[in-house]
N, C-alpha and C positions, 0 to 999 in steps of 0.2 A: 504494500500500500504506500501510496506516495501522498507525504504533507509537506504543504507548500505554502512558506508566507506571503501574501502577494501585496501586502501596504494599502493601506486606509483607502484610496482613491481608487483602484482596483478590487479590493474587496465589495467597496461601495457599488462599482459598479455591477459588479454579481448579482450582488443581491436586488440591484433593480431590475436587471434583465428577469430574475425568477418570479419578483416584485407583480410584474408584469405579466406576467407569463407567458411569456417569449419563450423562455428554458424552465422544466418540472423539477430543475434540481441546482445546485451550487457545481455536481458533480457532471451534469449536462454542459454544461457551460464549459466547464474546464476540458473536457473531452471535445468540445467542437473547439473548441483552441488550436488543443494540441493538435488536432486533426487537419486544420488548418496552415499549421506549421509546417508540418509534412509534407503535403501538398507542395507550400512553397520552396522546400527543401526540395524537391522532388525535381520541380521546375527548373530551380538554379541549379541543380546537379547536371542535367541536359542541357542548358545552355551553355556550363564548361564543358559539355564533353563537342557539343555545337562549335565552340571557340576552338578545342584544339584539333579536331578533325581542319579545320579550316587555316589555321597555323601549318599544320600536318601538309595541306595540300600545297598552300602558300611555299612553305619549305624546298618542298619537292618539283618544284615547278607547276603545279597544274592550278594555273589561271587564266583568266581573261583580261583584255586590255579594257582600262575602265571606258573608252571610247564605245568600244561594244556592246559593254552594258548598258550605257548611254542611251544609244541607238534603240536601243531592244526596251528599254524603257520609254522611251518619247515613242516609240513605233507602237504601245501596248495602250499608253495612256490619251492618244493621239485614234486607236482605233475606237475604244470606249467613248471619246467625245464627239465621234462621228456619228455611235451607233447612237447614242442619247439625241442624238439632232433631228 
């Protein structure tokens, strides 16, 4: 079992949430927290692995000239504002 101090202003807030009945529990709350957390743990763990595959490729030579990307973008953004017309 895990006890946690979490300071007047935090606690306080708990307790409105259940207050409320937003969350059935003090322990509702803290489990969609930390679930929360994870999630965003989750996220930033793929965006470094996003970062170094792409350092990786960087490295290794396998890129594009940013001219191309350029092109490939005005050419994509440029079709969408035809097709809106």
């Amino acid at each position: 079992m895990i006890s946690a101090e979490l300071g007047k202003p935090l606690e306080q807030f708990v307790v409105e949430l259940v207050a409320t009945g937003r969350y059935g529990s003090k322990s509702e709350v803290l489990r969609e927290g930390v679930r929360l957390i994870q999630e965003r743990e989750a996220r930033l763990a793929a965006m470094d692995a996003a970062v170094a595959r792409g350092l990786a490729d960087a490295d290794a030579g396998r890129t594009v000239p940013v001219e191309d990307v350029l092109n490939e973008l005005d050419a994509r953004y440029t079709a969408q504002v035809n097709k809106r017309a």
